[in-house]
VOPAGU-2260 file (C-alpha; in pm, 1 decimal, decimal comma):
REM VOPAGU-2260
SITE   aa  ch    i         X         Y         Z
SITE  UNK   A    0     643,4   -2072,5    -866,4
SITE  UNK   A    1     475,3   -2364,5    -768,6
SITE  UNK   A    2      73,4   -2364,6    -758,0
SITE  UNK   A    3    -106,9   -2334,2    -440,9
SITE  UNK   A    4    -305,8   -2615,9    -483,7
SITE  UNK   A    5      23,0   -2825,7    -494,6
SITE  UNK   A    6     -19,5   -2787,1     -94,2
SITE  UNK   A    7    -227,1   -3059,9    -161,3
SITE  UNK   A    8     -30,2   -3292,8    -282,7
SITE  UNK   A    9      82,1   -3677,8    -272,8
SITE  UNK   A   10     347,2   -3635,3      26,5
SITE  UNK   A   11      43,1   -3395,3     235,2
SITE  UNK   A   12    -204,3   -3680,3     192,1
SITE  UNK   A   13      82,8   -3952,6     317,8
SITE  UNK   A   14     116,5   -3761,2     585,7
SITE  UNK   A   15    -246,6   -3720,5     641,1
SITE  UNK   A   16    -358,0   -4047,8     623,9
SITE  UNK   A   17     -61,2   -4118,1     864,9
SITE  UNK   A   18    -204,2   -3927,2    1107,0
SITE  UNK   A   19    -541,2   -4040,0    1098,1
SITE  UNK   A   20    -440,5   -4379,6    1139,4
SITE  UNK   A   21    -238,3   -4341,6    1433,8
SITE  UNK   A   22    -526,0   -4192,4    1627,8
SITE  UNK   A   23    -810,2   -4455,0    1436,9
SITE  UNK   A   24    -686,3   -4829,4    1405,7
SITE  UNK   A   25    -990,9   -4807,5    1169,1
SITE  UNK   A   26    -869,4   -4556,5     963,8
SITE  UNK   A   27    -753,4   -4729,1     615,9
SITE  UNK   A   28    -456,0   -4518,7     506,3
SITE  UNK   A   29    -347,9   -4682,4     177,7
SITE  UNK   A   30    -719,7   -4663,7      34,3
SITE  UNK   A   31    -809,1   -4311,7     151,6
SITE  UNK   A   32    -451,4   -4176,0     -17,5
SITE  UNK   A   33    -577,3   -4365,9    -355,5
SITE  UNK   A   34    -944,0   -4235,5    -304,1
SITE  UNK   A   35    -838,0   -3878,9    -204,9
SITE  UNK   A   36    -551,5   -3861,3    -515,0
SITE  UNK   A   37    -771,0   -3968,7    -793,4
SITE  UNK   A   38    -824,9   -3712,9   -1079,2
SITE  UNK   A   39    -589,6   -3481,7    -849,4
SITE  UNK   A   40    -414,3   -3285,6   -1119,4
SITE  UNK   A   41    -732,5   -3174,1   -1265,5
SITE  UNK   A   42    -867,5   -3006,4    -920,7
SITE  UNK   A   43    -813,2   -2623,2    -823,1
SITE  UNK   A   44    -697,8   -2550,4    -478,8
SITE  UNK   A   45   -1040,4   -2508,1    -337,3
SITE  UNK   A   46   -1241,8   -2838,8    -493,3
SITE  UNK   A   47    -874,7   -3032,6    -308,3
SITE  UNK   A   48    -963,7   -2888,8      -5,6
SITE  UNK   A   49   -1347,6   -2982,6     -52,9
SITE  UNK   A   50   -1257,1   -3289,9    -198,4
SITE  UNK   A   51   -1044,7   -3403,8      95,5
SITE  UNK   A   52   -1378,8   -3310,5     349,2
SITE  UNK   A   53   -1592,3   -3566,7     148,6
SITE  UNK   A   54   -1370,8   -3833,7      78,9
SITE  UNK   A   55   -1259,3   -3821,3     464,3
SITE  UNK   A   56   -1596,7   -3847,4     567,1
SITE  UNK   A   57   -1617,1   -4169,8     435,8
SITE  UNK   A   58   -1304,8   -4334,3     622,8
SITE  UNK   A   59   -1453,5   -4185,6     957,5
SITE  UNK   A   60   -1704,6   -4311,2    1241,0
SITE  UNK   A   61   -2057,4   -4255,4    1063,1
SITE  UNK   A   62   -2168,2   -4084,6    1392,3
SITE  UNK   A   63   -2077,9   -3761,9    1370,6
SITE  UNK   A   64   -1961,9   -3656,7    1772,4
SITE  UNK   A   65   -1766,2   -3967,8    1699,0
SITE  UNK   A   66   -1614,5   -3826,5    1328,5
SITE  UNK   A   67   -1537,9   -3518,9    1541,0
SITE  UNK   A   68   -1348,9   -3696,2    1831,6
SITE  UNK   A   69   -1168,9   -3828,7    1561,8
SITE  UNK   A   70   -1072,9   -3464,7    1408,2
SITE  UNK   A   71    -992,2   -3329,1    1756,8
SITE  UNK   A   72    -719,7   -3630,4    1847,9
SITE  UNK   A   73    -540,3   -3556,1    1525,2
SITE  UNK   A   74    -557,4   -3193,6    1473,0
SITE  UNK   A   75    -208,2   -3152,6    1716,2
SITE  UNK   A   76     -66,6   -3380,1    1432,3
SITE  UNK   A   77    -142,0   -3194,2    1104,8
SITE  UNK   A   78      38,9   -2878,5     965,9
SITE  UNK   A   79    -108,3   -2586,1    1057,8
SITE  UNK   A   80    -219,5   -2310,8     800,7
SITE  UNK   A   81    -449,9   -2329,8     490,8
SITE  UNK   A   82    -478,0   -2695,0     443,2
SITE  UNK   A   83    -613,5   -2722,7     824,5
SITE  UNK   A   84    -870,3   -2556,7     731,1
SITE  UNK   A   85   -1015,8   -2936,0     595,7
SITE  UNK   A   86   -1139,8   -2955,5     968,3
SITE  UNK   A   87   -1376,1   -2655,4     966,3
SITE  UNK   A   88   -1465,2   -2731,8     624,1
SITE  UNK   A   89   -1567,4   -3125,7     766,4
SITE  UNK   A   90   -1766,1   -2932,1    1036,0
SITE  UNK   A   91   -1948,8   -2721,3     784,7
SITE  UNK   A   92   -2033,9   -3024,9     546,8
SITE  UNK   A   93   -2186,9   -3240,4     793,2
SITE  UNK   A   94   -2214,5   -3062,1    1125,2
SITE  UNK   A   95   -2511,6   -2813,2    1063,0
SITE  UNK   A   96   -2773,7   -3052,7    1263,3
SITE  UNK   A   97   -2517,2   -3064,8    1615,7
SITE  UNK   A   98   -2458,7   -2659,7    1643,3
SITE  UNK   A   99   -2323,1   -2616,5    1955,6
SITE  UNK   A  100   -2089,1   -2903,3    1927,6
SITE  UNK   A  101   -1985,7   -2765,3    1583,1
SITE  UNK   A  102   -1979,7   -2394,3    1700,5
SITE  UNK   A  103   -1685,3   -2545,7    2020,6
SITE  UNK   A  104   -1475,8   -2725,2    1708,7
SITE  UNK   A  105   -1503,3   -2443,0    1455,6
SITE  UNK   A  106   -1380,8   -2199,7    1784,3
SITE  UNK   A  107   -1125,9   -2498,9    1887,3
SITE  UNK   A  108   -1037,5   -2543,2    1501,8
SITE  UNK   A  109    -961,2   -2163,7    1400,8
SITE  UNK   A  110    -641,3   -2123,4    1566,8
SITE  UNK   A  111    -519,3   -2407,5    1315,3
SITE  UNK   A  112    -581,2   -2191,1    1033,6
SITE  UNK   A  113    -924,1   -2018,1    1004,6
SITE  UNK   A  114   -1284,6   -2146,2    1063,9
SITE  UNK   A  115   -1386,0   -1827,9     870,7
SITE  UNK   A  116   -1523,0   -1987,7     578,8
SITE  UNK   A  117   -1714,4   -2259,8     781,0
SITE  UNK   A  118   -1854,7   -2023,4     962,1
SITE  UNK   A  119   -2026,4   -1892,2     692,7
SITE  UNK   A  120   -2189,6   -2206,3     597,2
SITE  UNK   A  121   -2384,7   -2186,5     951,3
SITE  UNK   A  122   -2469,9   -1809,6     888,0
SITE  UNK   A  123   -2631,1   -1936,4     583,5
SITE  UNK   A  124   -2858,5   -2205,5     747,6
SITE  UNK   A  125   -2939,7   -2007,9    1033,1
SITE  UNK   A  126   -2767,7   -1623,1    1038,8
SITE  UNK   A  127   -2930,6   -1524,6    1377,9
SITE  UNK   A  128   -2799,9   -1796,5    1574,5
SITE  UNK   A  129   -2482,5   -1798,6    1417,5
SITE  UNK   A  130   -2415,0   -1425,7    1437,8
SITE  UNK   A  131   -2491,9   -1426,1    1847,3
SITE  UNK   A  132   -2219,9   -1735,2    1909,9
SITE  UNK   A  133   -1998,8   -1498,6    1678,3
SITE  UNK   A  134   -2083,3   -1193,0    1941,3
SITE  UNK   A  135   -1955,5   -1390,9    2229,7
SITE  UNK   A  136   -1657,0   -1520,8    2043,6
SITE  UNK   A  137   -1562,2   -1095,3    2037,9
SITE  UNK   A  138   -1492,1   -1153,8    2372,0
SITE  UNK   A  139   -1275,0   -1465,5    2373,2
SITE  UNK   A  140    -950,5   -1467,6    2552,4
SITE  UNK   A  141    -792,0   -1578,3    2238,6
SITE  UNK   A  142    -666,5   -1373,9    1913,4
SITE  UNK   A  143    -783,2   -1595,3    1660,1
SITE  UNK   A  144   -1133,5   -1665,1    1800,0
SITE  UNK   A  145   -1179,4   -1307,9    1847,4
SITE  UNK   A  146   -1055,1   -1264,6    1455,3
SITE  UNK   A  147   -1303,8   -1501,3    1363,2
SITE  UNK   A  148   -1607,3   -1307,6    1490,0
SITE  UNK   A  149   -1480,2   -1042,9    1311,0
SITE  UNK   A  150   -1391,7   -1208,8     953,8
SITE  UNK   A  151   -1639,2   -1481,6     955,3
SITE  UNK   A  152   -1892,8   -1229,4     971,7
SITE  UNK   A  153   -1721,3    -930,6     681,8
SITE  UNK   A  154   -2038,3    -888,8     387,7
SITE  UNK   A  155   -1767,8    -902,3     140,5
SITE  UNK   A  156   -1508,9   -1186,8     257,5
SITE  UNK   A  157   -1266,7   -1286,9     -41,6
SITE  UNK   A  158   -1328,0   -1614,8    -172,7
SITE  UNK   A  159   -1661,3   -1680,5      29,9
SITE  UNK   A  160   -1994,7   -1574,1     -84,5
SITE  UNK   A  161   -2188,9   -1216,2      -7,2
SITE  UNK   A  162   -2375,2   -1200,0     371,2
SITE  UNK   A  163   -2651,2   -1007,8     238,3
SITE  UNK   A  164   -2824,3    -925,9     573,2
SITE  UNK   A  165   -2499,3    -768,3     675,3
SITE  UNK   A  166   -2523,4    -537,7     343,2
SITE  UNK   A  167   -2860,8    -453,7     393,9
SITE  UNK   A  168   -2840,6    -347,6     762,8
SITE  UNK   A  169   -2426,8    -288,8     853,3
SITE  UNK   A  170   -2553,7    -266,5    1251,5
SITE  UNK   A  171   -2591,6    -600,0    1290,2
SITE  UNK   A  172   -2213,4    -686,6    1285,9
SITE  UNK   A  173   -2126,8    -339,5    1465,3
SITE  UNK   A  174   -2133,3    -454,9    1829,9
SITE  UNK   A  175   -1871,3    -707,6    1704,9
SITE  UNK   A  176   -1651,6    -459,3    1552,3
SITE  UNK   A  177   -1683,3    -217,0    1899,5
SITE  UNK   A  178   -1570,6    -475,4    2081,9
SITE  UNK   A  179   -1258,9    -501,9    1912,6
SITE  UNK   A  180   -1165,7    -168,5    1780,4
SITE  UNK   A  181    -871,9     -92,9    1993,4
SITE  UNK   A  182    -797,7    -519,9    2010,0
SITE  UNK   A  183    -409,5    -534,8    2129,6
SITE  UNK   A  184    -332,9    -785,5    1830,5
SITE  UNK   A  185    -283,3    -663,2    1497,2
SITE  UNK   A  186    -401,7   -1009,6    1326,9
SITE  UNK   A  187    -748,0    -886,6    1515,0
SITE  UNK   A  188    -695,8    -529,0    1368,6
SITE  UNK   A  189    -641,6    -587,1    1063,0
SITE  UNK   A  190    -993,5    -787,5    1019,8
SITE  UNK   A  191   -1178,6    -513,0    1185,2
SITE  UNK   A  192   -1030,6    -291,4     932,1
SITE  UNK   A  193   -1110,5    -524,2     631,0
SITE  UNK   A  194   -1507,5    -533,0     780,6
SITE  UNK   A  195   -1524,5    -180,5     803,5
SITE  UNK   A  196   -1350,5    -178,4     469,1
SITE  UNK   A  197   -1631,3    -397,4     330,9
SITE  UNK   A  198   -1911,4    -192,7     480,4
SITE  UNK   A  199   -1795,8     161,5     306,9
SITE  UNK   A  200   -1841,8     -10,6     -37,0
SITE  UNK   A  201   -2225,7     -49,4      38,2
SITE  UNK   A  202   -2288,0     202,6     316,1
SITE  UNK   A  203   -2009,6     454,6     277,9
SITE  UNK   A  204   -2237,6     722,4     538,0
SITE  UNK   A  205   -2305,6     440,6     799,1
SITE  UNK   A  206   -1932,9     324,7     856,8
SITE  UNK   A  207   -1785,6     701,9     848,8
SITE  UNK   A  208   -2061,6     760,5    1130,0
SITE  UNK   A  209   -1905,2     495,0    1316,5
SITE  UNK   A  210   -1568,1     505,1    1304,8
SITE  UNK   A  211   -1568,8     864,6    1384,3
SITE  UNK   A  212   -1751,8     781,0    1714,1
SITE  UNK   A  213   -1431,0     610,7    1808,2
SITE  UNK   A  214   -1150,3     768,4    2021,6
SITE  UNK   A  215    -911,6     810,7    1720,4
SITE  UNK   A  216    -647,0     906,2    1988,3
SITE  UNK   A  217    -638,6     532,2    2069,6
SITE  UNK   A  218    -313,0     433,8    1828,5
SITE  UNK   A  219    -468,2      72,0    1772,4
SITE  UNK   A  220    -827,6     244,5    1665,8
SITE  UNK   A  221    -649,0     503,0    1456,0
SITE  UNK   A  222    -469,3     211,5    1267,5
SITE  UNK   A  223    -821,3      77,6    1199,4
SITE  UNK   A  224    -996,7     359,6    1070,8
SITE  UNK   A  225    -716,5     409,7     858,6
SITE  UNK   A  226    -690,7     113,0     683,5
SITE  UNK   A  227   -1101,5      58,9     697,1
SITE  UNK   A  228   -1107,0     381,6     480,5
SITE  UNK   A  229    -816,9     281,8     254,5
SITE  UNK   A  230   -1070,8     230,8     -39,6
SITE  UNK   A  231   -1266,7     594,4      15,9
SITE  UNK   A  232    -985,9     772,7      -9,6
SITE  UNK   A  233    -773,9     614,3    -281,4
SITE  UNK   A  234   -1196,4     737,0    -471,9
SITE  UNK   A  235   -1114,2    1074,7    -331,4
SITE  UNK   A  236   -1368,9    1080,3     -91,8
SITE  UNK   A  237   -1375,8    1391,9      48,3
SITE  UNK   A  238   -1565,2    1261,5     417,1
SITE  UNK   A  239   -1275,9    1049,1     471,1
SITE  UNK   A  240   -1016,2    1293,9     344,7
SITE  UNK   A  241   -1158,4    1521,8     566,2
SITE  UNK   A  242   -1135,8    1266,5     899,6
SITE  UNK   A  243    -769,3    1229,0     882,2
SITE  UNK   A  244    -723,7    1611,7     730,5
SITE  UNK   A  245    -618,6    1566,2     372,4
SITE  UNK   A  246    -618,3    1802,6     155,1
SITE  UNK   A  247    -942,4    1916,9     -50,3
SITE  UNK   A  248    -828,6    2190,7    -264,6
SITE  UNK   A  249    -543,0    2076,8    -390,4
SITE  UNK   A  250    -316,6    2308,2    -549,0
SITE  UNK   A  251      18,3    2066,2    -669,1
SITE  UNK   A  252     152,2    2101,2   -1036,7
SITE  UNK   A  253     284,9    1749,9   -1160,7
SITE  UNK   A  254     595,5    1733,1   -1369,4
SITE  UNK   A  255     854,4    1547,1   -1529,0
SITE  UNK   A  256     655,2    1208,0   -1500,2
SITE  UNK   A  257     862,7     969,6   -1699,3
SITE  UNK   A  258     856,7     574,3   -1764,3
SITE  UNK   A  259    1175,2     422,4   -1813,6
SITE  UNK   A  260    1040,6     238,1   -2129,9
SITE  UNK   A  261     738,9     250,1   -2374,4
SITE  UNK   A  262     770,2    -143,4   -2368,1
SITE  UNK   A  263     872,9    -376,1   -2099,4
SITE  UNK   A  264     856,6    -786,9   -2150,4
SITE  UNK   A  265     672,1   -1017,6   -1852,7
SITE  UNK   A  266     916,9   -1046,5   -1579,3
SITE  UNK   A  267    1084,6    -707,0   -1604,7
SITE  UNK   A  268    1072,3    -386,6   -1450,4
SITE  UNK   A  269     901,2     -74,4   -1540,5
SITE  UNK   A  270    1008,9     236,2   -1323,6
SITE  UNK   A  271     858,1     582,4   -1325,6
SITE  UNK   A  272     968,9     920,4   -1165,8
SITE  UNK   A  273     742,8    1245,3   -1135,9
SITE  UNK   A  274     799,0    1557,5    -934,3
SITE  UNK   A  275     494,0    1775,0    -731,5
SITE  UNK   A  276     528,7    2151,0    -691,1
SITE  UNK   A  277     314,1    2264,0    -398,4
SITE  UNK   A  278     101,8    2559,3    -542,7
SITE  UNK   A  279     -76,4    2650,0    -220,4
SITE  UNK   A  280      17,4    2899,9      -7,9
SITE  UNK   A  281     -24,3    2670,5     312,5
SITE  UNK   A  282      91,1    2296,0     372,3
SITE  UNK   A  283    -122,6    2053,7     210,1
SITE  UNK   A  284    -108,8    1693,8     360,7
SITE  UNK   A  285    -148,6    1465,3      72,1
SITE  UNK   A  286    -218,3    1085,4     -22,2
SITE  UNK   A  287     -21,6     997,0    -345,4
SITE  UNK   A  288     -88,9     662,2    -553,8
SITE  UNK   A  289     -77,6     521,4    -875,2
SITE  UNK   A  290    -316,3     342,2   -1100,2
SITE  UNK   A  291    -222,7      53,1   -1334,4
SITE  UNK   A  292    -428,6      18,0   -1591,6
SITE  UNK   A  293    -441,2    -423,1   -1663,9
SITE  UNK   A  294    -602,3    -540,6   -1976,9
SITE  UNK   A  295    -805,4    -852,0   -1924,7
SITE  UNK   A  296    -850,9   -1175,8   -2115,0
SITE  UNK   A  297   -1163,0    -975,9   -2299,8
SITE  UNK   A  298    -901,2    -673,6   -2369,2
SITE  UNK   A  299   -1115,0    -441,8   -2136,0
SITE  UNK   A  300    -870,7    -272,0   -1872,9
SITE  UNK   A  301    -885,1    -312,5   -1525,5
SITE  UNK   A  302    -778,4     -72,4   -1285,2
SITE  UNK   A  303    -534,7    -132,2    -960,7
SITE  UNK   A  304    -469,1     112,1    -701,2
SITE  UNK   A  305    -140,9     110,8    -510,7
SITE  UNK   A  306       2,4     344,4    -279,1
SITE  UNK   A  307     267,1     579,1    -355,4
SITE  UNK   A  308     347,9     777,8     -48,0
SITE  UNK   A  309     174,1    1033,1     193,5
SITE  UNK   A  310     321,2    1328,7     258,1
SITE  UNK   A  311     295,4    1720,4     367,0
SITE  UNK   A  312     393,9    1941,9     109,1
SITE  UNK   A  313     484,7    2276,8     231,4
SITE  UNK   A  314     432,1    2600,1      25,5
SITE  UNK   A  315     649,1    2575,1    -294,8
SITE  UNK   A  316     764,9    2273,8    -175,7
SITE  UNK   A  317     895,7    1997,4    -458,9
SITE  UNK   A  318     935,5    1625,7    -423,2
SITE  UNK   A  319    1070,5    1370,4    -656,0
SITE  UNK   A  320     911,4    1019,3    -635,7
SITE  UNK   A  321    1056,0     664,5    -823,4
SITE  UNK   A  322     864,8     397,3    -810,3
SITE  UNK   A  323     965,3      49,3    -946,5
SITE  UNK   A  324     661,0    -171,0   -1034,9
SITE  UNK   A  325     724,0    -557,8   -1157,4
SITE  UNK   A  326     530,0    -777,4   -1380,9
SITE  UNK   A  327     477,5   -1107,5   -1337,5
SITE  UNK   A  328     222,6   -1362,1   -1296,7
SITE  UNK   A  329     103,8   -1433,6    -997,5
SITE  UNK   A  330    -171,0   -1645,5    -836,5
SITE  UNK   A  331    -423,1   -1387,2    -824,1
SITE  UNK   A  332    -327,2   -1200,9   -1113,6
SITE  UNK   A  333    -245,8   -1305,8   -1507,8
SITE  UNK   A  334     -78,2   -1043,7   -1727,5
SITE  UNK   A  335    -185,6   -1029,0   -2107,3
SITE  UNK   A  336      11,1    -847,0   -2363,5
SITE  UNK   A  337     -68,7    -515,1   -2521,9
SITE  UNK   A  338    -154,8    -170,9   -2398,6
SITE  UNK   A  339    -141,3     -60,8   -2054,2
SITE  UNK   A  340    -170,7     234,2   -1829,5
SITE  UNK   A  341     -35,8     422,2   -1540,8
SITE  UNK   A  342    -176,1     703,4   -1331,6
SITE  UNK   A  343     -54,5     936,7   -1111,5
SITE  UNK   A  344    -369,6     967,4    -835,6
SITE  UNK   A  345    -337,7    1241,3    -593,5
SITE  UNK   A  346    -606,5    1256,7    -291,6
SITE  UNK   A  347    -832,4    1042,3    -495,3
SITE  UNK   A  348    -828,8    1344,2    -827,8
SITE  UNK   A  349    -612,3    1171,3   -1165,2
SITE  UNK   A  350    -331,6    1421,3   -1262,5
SITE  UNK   A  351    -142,5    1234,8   -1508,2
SITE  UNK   A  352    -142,6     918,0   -1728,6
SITE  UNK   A  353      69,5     751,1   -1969,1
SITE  UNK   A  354      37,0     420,7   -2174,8
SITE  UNK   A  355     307,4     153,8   -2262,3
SITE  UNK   A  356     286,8    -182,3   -2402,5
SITE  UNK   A  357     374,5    -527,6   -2218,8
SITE  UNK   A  358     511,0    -802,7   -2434,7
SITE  UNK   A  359     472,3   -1193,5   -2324,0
C-alpha cells in the first residue's frame, strides 16, 4: 500500500504549479516544483502539506488579499480532498491579522476538503471570536460549512491539538451541536456525534444531560446519541446503557469460545467463534464486542474495542457468533510480534479472554 504522504508527490506538484501559473503569469512553475520537492522523501504527510503552505507563500503576491485572490481563482482547478486542504492551511499561516476575510475563505475553502484544522489555528489566537463566526456557520445553507462548526470546534479532534476551554466548560460548543442534532446530512451527523463523543471522555454527566434532552424519537438525533455514546458503553457505562435500555444485570453464560489458531503470521486471518446462553428469565437486549489486546513498540499492550453485534437474547436463548479479524499494517496502526489478546466484552463487563502469538 502506498503511503499517504505519496499524495504529495512529483506529478501533484506538476500539476500544482500548473495551475497556479495559469491563473498568475507571475507564478514561476519550474522553480516552485524544485523548491517545494527538495528533501521530499524525508517529510511525513503532514510537514508536505505544511511545507507546500510556506514554500507557496513565497511564489505569491506579498499582499495577502492579493495571495488570497490568487488561492480563490485556482481552487476550481486543484483536486479536491486532503491535499486541498493546503488552502486553509495558507489561510491559517498568514491570515490571522485579516479575520473576516480569512473566516469567508476558510467557509469558501471547506467544501474542498476541510478548513477544520485551520480553524483551529484562529481559535487559538482568539477562541471567542472564532467560536461566534463558528455559531453562525451552524446555520449555513451548506453541509460542509455546517460540519465545520461542528468539527473545527470538537476538544479532542484527531490529529489537531486539545481546545482546552471546550474541556473545561462543554456549554460553550453546545448551542452549535443543538443546532444540528437532527441535521438532514449524515457527513453533519456524524461530526455532531464525534463532539459529543469527545465531550463524554471529560464530562461524561454533562453530555448524557444533554443528549437526553433531545427528542430521541427524531431517527437523525437517535443516530447521534448513539454513536456520541459509542465509547460509554463499549466502558459499560451503566447511564448510557440505561438510555437506549441495555441490559444491567446480565445473566448470559459464554461458551465454546475458540480461535482458529494459537499463532497466526502478519497478513493472515485469525477467526474466533463463541456461543451465549441467555440465563435470565426475561429478554435481555445486549451490546457484544471484542477487545484485541496490541503489544506496542515498548511491549506494553494496547487495547482496541470493536463491535461484535447487538442483539436481544430471549430467555434460554443461544447464539453462535464468528468473527474474522485480519492483521496487517496499516497507516494508523503497526503490528509487532509476540503475545496478544482477545476479549469477549459484553455490555461493557469482560467474560472471556484468550492469548495467541503473531509472528512477522
Amino acid at each position: 500500500m502506498e503511503p499517504l504522504k505519496e499524495m504529495f508527490n512529483k506529478a501533484f506538484y506538476q500539476h500544482f504549479a500548473n495551475s497556479f501559473a495559469s491563473v498568475n503569469p507571475h507564478f514561476n512553475a519550474a522553480v516552485f516544483i524544485k523548491a517545494v520537492t527538495k528533501n521530499l522523501d524525508e517529510l511525513s504527510l503532514n510537514a508536505r502539506l505544511r511545507n507546500t503552505s510556506i514554500v507557496l507563500q513565497q511564489f505569491l503576491p506579498a499582499a495577502y488579499e492579493k495571495a488570497i485572490k490568487v488561492l480563490y481563482d485556482v481552487a476550481p482547478l486543484l483536486p479536491t480532498g486532503y491535499t486541498a486542504l493546503v488552502l486553509p492551511d495558507f489561510v491559517a499561516l498568514y491570515g490571522k491579522a485579516y479575520f473576516s476575510l480569512s473566516m469567508e475563505a476558510l467557509r469558501d475553502f471547506t467544501s474542498l476538503g476541510s478548513s477544520e484544522f485551520a480553524i483551529r489555528e484562529f481559535l487559538k489566537t482568539d477562541f471567542k471570536k472564532t467560536l461566534t463566526v463558528m455559531h453562525k456557520w451552524a446555520d449555513d445553507k451548506d453541509h460542509h460549512v455546517r460540519r465545520l462548526a461542528s468539527e473545527g470546534s470538537r476538544p479532542r479532534l484527531p490529529w489537531s491539538f486539545k481546545l482546552d476551554e471546550v474541556i473545561k466548560e462543554p456549554a460553550l460548543t453546545t448551542g452549535i451541536l443543538e443546532k444540528l442534532k437532527a441535521d438532514e446530512t449524515l457527513y453533519v451527523r456524524k461530526s455532531v456525534a464525534n463532539h459529543l463523543n469527545d465531550i463524554s471522555k471529560d464530562n461524561t454527566a454533562y453530555m448524557l444531560q444533554l443528549v437526553k434532552g433531545w427528542d430521541s424519537t427524531h431517527p437523525h438525533t437517535a443516530w447521534i446519541i448513539k454513536h456520541a455514546s459509542r465509547t460509554l458503553i463499549k466502558k459499560g457505562d451503566q447511564e448510557s446503557l440505561a438510555i437506549f435500555n441495555f441490559e444491567k444485570e446480565v445473566k448470559v453464560r459464554l461458551d465454546k469460545f475458540r480461535l482458529s489458531a494459537a499463532t497466526i503470521q502478519l497478513g493472515e486471518v485469525l477467526q474466533f467463534e463463541l456461543q451465549l446462553t441467555s440465563e435470565k428469565t426475561t429478554p435481555q437486549k445486549l451490546v457484544i464486542d471484542y477487545i484485541i489486546h496490541y503489544p506496542k513498540a515498548s511491549g506494553e499492550l494496547s487495547a482496541k474495542v470493536f463491535k461484535l453485534k447487538e442483539i436481544t437474547l430471549l430467555p434460554g436463548q443461544e447464539v453462535k457468533l464468528t468473527k474474522q479479524q485480519l492483521f496487517k499494517d496499516l497507516t494508523t496502526r503497526k503490528h509487532y510480534a509476540g503475545k496478544h489478546g482477545i476479549a469477549i466484552m459484553v455490555n461493557g463487563k469482560v467474560l472471556a479472554e484468550k492469548n495467541f502469538r503473531l509472528t512477522l
